[in-house]
C-alpha positions as CSV (number, residue, x, y, z in Angstrom):
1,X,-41.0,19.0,145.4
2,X,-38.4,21.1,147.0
3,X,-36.9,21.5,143.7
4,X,-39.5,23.1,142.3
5,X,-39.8,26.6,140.8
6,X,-42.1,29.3,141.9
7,X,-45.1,28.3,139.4
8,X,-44.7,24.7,140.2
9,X,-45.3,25.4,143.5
10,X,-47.8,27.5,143.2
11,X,-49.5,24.8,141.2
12,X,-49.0,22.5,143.5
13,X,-50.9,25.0,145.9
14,X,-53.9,25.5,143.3
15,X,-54.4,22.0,141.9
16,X,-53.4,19.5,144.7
17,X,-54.6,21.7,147.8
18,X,-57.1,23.4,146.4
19,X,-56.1,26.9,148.0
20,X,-55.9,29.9,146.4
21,X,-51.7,31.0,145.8
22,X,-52.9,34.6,145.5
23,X,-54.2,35.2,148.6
24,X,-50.7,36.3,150.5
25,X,-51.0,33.3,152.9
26,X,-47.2,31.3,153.3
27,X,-47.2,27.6,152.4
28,X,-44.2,25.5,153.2
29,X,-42.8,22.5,151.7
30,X,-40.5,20.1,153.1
31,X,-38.4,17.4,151.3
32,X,-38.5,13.8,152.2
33,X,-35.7,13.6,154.8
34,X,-36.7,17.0,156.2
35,X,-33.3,18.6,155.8
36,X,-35.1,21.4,153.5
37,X,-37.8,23.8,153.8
38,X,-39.3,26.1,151.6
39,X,-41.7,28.9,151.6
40,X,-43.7,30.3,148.9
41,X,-45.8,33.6,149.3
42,X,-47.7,35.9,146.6
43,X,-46.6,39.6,147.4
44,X,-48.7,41.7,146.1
45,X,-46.7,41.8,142.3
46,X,-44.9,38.6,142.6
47,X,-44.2,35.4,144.1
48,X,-41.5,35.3,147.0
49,X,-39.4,31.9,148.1
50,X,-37.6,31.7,151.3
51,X,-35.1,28.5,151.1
52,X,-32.9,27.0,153.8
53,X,-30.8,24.0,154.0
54,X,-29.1,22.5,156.9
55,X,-26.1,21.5,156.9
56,X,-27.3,18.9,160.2
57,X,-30.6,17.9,161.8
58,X,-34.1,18.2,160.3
59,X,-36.7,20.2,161.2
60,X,-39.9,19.1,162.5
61,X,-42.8,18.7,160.7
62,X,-46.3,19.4,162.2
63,X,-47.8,16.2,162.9
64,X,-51.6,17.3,163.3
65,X,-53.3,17.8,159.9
66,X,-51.4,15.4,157.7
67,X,-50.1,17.1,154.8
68,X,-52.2,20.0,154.9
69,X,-52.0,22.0,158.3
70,X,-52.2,25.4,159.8
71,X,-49.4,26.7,161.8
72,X,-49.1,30.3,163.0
73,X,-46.4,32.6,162.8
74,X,-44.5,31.6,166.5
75,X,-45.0,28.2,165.5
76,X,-43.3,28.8,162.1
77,X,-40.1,30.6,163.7
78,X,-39.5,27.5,166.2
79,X,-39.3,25.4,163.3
80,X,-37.2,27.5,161.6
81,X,-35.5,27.5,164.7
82,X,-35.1,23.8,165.6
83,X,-36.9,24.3,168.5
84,X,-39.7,20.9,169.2
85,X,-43.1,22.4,168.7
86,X,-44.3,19.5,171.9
87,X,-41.6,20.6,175.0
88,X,-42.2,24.3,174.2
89,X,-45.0,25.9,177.5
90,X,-46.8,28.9,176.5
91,X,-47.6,31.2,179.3
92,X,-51.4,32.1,179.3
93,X,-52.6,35.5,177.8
94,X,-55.6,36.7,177.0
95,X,-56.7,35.9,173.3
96,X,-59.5,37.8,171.6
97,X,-61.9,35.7,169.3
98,X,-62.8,37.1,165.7
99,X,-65.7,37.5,165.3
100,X,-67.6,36.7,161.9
101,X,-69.4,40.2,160.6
């Protein structure tokens, strides 16, 4: 999967996760021995990829979910980052629900 072109992936988005590509939102996609990571996003007049490759380690794949999770954006970086998502503390804030109007 990793391999994969733009509309492949976006594809795989539509027909196997049944999400929308279109809607701006990022979806990642790791191979096998976690040593890649891609990124597809629609922006606005075409589809953007973000590709890395290390050259040692892995990164971490979020556990919760199986192979369809959430993450947000902070969680996103430390995996980018190498950082493990379960020894980092976050200080407490205030956080504002949505609400649904």
């Amino acid at each position: 999967m990793i391999s994969s072109s733009f509309y492949k992936l976006a594809a795989i988005v539509n027909q196997q996760m049944h999400l929308d590509p279109l809607t701006g939102d990022v979806y990642i996609f790791f191979n096998r021995r976690a040593t890649h990571i891609k990124l597809l996003q629609w922006q606005q007049d075409g589809f953007a990829i973000y590709y890395k490759r290390l050259e040692k380690g892995t990164f971490e794949i979020p556990k919760p979910g199986g192979v369809q999770s959430s993450l947000t954006s902070t969680q996103l970086m430390l995996i980018l980052q190498g950082i493990q998502m379960d020894k980092v503390q976050y200080r407490r804030r205030y956080f504002r629900q949505s609400s649904d109007h």
